[in-house]
C-alpha positions as CSV (number, residue, x, y, z in Angstrom):
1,X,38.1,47.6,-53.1
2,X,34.7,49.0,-54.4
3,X,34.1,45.8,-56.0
4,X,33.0,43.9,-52.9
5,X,30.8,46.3,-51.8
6,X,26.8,46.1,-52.0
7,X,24.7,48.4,-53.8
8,X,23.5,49.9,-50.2
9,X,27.2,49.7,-49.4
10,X,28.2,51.7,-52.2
11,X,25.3,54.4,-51.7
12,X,27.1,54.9,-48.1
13,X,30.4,55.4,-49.6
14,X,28.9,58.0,-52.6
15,X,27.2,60.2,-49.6
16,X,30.1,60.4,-47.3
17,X,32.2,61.4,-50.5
18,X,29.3,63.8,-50.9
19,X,28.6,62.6,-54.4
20,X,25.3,63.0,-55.6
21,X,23.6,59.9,-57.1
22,X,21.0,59.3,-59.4
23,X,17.3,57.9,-58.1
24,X,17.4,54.2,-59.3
25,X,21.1,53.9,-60.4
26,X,22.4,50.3,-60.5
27,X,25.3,49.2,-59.4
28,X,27.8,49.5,-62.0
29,X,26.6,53.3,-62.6
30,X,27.6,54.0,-58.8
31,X,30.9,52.7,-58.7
32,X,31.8,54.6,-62.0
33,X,30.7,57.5,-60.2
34,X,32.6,57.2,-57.2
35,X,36.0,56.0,-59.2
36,X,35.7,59.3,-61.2
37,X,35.3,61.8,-58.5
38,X,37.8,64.1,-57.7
39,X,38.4,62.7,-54.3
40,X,38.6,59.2,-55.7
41,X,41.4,60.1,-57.4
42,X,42.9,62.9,-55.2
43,X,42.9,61.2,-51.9
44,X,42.0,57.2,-52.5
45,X,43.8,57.1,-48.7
46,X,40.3,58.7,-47.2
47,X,38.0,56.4,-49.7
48,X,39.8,53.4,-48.6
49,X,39.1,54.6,-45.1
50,X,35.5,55.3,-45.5
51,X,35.2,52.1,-47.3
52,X,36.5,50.1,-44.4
53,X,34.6,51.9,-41.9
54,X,31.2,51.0,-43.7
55,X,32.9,47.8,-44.1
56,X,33.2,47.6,-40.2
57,X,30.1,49.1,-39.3
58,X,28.4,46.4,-41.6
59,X,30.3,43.5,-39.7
60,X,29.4,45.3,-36.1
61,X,25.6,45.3,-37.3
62,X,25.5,42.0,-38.6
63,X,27.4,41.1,-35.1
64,X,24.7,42.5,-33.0
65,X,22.0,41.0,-35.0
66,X,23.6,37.6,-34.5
67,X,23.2,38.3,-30.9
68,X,20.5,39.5,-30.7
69,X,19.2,36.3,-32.8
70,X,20.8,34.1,-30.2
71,X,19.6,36.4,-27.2
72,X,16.0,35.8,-28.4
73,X,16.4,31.9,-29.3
74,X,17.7,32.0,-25.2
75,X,14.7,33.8,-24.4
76,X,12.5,31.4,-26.6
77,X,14.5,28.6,-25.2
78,X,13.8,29.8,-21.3
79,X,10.0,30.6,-22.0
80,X,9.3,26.7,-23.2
81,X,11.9,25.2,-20.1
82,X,9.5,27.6,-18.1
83,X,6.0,26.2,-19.8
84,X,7.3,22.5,-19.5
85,X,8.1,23.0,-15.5
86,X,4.8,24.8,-15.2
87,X,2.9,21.8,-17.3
88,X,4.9,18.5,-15.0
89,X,4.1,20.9,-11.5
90,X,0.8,20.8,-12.7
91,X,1.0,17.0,-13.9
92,X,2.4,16.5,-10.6
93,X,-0.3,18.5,-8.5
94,X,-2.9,16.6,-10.2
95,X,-1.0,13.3,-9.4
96,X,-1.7,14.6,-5.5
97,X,-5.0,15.1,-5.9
98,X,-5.9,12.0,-7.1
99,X,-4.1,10.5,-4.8
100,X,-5.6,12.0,-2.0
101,X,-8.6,11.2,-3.4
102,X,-7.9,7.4,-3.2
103,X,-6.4,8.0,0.2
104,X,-9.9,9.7,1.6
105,X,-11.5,7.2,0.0
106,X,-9.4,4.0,1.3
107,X,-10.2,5.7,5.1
108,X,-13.7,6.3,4.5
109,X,-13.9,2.4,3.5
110,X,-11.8,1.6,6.3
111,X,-14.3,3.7,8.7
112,X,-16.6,1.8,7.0
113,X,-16.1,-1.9,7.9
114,X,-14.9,-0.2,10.9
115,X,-18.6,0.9,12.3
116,X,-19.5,-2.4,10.3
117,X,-17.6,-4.9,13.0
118,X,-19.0,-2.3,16.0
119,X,-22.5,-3.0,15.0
120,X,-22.1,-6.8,14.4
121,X,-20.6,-7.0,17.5
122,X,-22.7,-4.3,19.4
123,X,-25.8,-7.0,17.8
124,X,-23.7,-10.4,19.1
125,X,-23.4,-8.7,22.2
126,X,-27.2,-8.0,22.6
127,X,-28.1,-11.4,21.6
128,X,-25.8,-13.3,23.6
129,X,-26.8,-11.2,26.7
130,X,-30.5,-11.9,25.9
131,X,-29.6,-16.1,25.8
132,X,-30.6,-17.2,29.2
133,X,-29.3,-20.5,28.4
134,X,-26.1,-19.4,28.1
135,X,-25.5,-17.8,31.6
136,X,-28.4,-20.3,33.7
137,X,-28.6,-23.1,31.2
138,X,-31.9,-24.6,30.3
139,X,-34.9,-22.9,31.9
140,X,-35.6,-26.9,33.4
141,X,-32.9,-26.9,35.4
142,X,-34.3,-23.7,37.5
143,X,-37.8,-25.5,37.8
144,X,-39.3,-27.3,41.1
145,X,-39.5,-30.8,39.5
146,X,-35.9,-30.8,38.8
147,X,-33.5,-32.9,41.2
148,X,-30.9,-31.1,43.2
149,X,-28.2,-33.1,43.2
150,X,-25.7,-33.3,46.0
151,X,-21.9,-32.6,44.8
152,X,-20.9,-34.5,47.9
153,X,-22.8,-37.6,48.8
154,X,-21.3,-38.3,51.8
155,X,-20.3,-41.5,50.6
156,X,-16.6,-42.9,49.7
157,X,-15.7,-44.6,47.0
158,X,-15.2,-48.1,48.9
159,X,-18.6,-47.7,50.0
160,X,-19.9,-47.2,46.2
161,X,-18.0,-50.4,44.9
162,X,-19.2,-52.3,47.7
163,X,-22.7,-51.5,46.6
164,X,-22.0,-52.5,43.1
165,X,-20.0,-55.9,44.3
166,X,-22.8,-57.0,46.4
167,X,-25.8,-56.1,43.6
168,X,-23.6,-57.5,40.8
169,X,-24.7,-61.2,41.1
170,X,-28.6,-60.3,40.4
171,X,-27.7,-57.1,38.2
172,X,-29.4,-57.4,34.4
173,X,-26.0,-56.5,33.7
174,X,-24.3,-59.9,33.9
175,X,-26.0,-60.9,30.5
176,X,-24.6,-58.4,28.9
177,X,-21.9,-59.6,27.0
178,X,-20.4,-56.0,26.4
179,X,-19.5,-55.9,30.2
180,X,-17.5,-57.5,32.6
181,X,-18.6,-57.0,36.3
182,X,-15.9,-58.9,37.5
183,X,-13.5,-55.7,36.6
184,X,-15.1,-53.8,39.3
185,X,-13.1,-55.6,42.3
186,X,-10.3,-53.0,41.8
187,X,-10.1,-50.7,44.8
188,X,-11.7,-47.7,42.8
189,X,-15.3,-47.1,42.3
190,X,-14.3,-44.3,39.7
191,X,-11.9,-46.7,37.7
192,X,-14.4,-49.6,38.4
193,X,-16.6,-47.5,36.1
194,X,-13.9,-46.3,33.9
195,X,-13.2,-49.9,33.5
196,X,-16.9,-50.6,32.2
197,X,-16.9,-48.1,29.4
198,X,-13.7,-48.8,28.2
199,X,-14.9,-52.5,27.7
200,X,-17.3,-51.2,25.7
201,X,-16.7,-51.3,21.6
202,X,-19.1,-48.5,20.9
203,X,-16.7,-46.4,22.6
204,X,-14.4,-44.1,20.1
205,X,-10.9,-45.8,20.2
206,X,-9.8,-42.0,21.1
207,X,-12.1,-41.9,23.8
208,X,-11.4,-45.1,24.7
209,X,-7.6,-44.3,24.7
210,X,-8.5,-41.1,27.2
211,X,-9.8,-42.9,29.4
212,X,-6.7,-45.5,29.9
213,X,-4.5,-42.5,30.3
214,X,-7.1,-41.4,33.2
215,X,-6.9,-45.1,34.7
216,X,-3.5,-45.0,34.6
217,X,-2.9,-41.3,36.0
218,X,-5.6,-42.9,39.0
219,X,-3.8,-45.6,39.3
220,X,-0.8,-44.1,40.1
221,X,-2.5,-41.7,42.1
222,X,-3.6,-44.4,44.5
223,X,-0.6,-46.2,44.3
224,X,1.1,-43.3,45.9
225,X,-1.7,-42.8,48.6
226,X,-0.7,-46.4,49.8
227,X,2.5,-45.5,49.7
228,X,2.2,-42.7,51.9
């Protein structure tokens, strides 16, 4: 029984026995003393029960001291949880930030260009009011020596072909081999001219293929007149 025991055990056991024990006494000196005391011997029940209840108050020791080892590696385990969530909320915050930054910075550019197009077009604006040519036309149009031309001549278009029929034998025109006069006895003075131009081969074959859909759109145009 005493055999198991540690030297601080047995020093436990030797002063609730009341046995006095040398300064510096080993081991094997202790548990000699305590075998040959009288109340070793007299009553072993009570040393077996004082043995067992050092025996137990060692295990309840050592049982709190493993908690309180595991109660502090929980605290120590808590604290760095708690210094890792402080460290990403401040990663995080400072993720904001920047990004807040960029965003102000995005709208300032934005604002930017912004005030940017204003002026340009605030400057276009000006100009184009300032361009007389563009709301009068040419300043040669508005002077005294310039011809103001009748929209309405007063004169139908039978008269007009008439007037180029009867000048057509003496025109310059009839030696020209680019036009044929002779296309102008067509009831139109307007597609009489048409006529001309498209004869023409200077005359873009787009152009040229404008102008036949204009013919044709007159001609119908008349044709229905008669009609009616």
């Amino acid at each position: 029984m005493l055999s198991k025991l540690k030297k601080s055990e047995l020093i436990e056991v030797a002063e609730e026995l009341e046995i006095d024990i040398p300064s510096g006494a080993k081991v094997v000196t202790i548990k000699d003393l305590i075998e040959k005391s009288e109340i070793y011997k007299d009553n072993y029940e009570f040393v077996k029960t004082v043995v067992e209840s050092i025996i137990d108050r060692k295990k309840d020791y050592e049982k709190n001291e493993a908690q309180k080892l595991e109660l502090e590696k929980l605290k120590l385990y808590e604290k760095n949880e708690a210094q890792k969530l402080e460290l990403e909320k401040l990663k995080l915050y400072e993720k904001n930030e920047a990004q807040k930054v960029e965003l102000e910075k995005l709208k300032l550019a934005q604002l930017e260009k912004q005030l940017e197009l204003a002026n340009l077009q605030k400057d276009v604006t000006q100009k184009i009011q300032q361009l007389d040519i563009w709301w009068h036309g040419p300043s040669f149009l508005s002077s005294s020596s310039c011809p103001n031309f009748n929209d309405d001549p007063g004169v139908s278009d039978d008269e007009y072909l008439l007037e180029v029929k009867r000048t057509a034998r003496n025109s310059e025109l009839n030696n020209d081999p680019m036009i044929n006069l002779s296309i102008c006895n067509t009831p139109s003075f307007l597609q009489c001219i048409l006529d001309i131009i498209v004869t023409k081969e200077t005359v873009a074959p787009s152009i040229r293929n404008s102008l036949n859909e204009l013919i044709i759109v007159r001609q119908r145009k008349l044709a229905d007149e008669k009609y009616l």
